[in-house]
C-alpha positions in Angstrom: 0.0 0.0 0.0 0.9 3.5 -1.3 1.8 5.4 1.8 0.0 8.6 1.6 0.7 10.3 4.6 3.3 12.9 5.9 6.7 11.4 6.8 5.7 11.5 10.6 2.1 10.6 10.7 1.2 6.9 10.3 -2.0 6.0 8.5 -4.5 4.4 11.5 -7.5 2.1 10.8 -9.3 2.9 14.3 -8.6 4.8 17.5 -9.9 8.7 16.3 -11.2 10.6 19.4 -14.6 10.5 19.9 -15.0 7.0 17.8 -17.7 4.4 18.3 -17.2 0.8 17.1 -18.6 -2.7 18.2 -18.1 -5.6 16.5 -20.4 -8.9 17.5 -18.3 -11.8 18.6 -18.6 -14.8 16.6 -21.1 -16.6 19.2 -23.8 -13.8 19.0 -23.3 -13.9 15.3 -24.2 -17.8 14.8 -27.4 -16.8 17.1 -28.4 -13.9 14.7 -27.8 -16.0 11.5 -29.8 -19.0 12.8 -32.5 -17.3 14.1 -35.8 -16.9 11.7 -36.5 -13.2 12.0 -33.0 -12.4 12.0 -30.7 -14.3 9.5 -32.1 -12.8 6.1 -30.6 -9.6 6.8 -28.0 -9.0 10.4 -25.2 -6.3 11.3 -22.0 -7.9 12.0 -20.2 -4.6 13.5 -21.4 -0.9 13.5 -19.3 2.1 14.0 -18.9 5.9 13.7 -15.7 7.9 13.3 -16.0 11.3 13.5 -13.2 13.6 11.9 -10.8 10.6 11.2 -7.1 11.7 10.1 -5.2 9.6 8.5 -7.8 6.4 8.4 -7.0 3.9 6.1 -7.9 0.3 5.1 -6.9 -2.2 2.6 -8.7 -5.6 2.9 -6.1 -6.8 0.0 -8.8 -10.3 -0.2 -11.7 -8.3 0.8 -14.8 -9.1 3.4 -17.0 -11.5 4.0 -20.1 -8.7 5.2 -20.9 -6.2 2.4 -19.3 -2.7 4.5 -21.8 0.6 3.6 -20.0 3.8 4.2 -22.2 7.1 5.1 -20.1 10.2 4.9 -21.5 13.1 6.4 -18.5 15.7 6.6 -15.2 15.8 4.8 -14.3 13.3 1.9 -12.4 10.0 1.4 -11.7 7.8 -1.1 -12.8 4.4 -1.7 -10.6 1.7 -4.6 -12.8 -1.0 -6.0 -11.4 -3.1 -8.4 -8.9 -0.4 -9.4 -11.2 2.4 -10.0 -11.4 5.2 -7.5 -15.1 6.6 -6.1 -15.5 9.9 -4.1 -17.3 10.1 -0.8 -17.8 13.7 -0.1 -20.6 15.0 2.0 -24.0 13.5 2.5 -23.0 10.6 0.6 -22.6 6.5 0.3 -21.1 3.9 -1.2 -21.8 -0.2 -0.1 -18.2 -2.1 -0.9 -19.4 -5.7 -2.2 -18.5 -8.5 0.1 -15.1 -11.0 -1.0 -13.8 -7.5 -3.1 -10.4 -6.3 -2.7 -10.5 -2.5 -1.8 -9.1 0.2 0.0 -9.9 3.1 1.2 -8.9 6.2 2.8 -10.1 9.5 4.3 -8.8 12.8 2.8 -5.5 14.3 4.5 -6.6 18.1 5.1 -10.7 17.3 5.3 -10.9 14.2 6.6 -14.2 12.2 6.4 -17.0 11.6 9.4 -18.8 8.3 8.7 -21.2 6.2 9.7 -20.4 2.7 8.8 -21.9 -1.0 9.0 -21.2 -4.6 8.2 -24.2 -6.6 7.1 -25.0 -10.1 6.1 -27.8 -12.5 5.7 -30.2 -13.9 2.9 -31.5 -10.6 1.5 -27.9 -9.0 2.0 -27.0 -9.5 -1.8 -30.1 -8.3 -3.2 -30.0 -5.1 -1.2 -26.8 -4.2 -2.5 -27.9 -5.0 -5.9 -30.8 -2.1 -5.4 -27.9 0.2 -4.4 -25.8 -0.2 -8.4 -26.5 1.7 -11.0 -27.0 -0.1 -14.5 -25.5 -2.8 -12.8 -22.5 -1.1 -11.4 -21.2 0.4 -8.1 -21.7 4.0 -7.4 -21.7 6.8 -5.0 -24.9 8.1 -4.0 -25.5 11.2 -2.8 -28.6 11.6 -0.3 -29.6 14.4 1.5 -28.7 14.7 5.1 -31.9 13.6 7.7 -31.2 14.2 11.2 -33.8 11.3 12.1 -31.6 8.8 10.2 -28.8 9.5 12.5 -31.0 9.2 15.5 -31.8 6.0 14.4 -28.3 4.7 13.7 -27.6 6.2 17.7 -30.6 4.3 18.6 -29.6 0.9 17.0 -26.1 1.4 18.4 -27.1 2.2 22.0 -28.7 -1.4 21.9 -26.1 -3.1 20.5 -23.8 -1.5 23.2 -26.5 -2.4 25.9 -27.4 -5.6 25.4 -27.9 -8.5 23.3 -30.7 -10.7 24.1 -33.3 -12.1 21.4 -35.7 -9.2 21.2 -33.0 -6.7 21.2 -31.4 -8.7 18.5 -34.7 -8.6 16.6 -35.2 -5.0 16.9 -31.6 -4.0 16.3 -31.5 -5.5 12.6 -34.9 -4.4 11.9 -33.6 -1.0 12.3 -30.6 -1.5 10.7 -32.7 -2.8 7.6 -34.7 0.5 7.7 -31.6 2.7 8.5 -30.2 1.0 5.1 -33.4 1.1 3.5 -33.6 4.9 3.9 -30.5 5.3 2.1 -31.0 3.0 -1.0 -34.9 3.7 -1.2 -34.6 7.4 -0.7 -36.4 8.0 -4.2 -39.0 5.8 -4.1 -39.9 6.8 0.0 -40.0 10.6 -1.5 -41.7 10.8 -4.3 -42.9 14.3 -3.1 -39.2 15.7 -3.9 -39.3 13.5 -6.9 -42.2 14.9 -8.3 -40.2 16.4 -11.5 -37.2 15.1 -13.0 -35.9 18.6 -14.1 -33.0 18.0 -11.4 -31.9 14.4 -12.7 -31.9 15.9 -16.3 -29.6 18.7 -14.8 -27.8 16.0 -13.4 -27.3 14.1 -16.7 -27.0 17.5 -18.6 -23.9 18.5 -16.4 -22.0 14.6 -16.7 -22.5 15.5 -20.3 -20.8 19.0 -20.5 -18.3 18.7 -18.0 -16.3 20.7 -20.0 -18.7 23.6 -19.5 -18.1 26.7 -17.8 -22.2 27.0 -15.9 -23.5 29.3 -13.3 -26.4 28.8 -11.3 -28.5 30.8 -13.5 -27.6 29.0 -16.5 -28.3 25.6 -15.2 -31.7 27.1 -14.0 -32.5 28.2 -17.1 -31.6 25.0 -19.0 -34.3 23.5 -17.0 -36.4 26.8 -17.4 -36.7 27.0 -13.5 -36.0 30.0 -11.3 -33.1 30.3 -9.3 -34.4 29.8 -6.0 -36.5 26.7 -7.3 -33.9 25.4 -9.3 -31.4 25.4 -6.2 -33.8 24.7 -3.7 -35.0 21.0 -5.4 -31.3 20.5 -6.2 -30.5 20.7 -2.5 -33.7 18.3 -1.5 -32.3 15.8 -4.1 -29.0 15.4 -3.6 -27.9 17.6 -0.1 -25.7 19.5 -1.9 -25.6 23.1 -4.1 -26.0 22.9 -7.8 -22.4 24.5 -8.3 -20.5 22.2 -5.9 -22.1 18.7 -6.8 -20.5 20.3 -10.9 -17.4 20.6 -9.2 -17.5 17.3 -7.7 -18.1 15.7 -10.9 -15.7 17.0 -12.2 -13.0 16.4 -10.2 -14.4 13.1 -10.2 -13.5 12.6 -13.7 -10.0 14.9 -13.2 -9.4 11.6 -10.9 -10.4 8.7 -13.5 -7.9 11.1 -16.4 -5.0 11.2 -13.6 -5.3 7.1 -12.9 -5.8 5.7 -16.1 -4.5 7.9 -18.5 -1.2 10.0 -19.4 -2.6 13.5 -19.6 -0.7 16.1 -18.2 -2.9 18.3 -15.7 -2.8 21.6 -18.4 -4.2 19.3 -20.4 -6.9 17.9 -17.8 -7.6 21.3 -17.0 -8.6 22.0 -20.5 -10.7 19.2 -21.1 -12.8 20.0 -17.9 -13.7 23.6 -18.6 -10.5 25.2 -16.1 -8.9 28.4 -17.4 -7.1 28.6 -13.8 -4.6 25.8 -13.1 -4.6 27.1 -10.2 -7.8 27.3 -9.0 -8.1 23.7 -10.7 -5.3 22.6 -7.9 -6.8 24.0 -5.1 -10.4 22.8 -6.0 -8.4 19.8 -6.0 -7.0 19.5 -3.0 -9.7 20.6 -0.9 -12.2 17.7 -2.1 -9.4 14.9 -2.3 -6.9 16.0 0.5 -4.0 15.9 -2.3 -3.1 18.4 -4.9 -3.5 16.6 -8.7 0.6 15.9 -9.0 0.1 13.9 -5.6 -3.0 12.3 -7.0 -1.3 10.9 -10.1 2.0 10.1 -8.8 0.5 7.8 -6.0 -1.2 6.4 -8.4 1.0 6.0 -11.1 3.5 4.1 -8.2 
């Protein structure tokens, strides 16, 4: 593994202050998986590290649980089968089970995530509701301070006990906890009621070489400003301006890793007079300037 850190910091999978993390010990895990209400779907560990420098993980022959990873501040990266995907805020990604991958949290922003390992019967077919046209992605979601209560809630009975009910009660949460994530759509069709912002969506992955201010996305979709940005927000959690920035850089990531472009030449081809600003929009989403990026990469 690539180390990606300063001379005299060490990358650290756990230990960040203010951390939570419990992991089920094998015995309580043959109980959940052989119980009928329990085994088609069941958390094998559940955690939450807040502000976490310097966290990094390779599983170099992957998991057995299928791992979902909620950002909610910061960024990271996560490496799945040699292509790199973006957690920024108010975002997830669910890393397959028996997949190599890494991941890491950016240097200068680091990540806050809520995380969980899952299993059981329905456990494939939930991830498979979370790929797009059949392949992994990171979704963005909009942040709801109930679903964090209800990730506190299922932690505070895993940490409290683990009898049968409390089992029962702790993966039916969990299910719903994941289910608000990868059914967010379909559970608010209220704030899916046009699909002016997925077209903007697909009209800015188009044109990422375009140079677009708020008002001229708006007006693409012939919506006001205010309307434009407010259902953009309620879709995705994020401004209209910085979710284009993010796919960019996004792409600036997939040209620096599989490709020999020189970053002028990235620049160009993604709409960036400034070099400069380029760098710094950079760094401040990935937590390494693009000459970093590409020559840890190109190691």
């Amino acid at each position: 593994m690539e180390n990606r850190t300063p001379d005299n910091k060490k990358s650290v999978k756990e230990g960040f202050v203010g951390q939570q993390m419990i992991v089920l010990p094998p015995n309580i895990k043959r109980k959940i998986s052989g119980t009928p209400l329990t085994k088609n779907f069941y958390l094998t560990a559940i955690g939450y590290y807040p502000r976490a420098f310097y966290h990094e993980r390779e599983r170099k022959s992957g998991s057995a649980q299928y791992i979902l990873i909620y950002c909610t501040e910061g960024g990271g990266v996560i490496y799945l089968n040699g292509i790199p995907y973006e957690l920024y805020p108010n975002s997830y990604f669910i890393i397959p089970k028996n997949t190599p991958h890494r991941y890491h949290s950016n240097e200068s922003n680091p990540w806050s995530i809520y995380w969980v390992h899952f299993m059981g019967d329905l456990s494939e077919s939930i991830y498979g509701r979370s790929l797009e046209n059949a392949e992994p992605s990171v979704h963005p979601i909009p942040y709801d301070e109930n679903r964090i209560k209800l990730f506190e809630q299922i932690y505070s009975i895993v940490e409290h006990g683990l009898n049968e009910k409390e089992m029962e009660i702790m993966n039916f949460n969990m299910l719903h906890f994941i289910s608000s994530l990868i059914y967010y759509k379909e559970a608010n069709p209220s704030i899916y009621n046009t699909d002016s912002i997925s077209n903007s969506i697909l009209y800015m992955k188009q044109h990422l070489n375009g140079k677009f201010g708020i008002e001229d996305l708006a007006a693409q979709q012939h919506l006001s400003v205010s309307h434009y940005s407010r259902s953009f927000k309620q879709k995705t959690g994020s401004s209209p301006i910085n979710y284009f920035n993010q796919l960019k850089i996004q792409k600036s990531c997939q040209y620096l890793y599989f490709t020999d472009r020189s970053i002028k030449e990235i620049c160009k081809e993604l709409g960036f007079d400034d070099q400069y600003y380029f760098s710094r929009l950079f760094k401040s989403i990935t937590g390494s300037s693009p000459s970093q990026y590409k020559k840890r990469h190109k190691k």
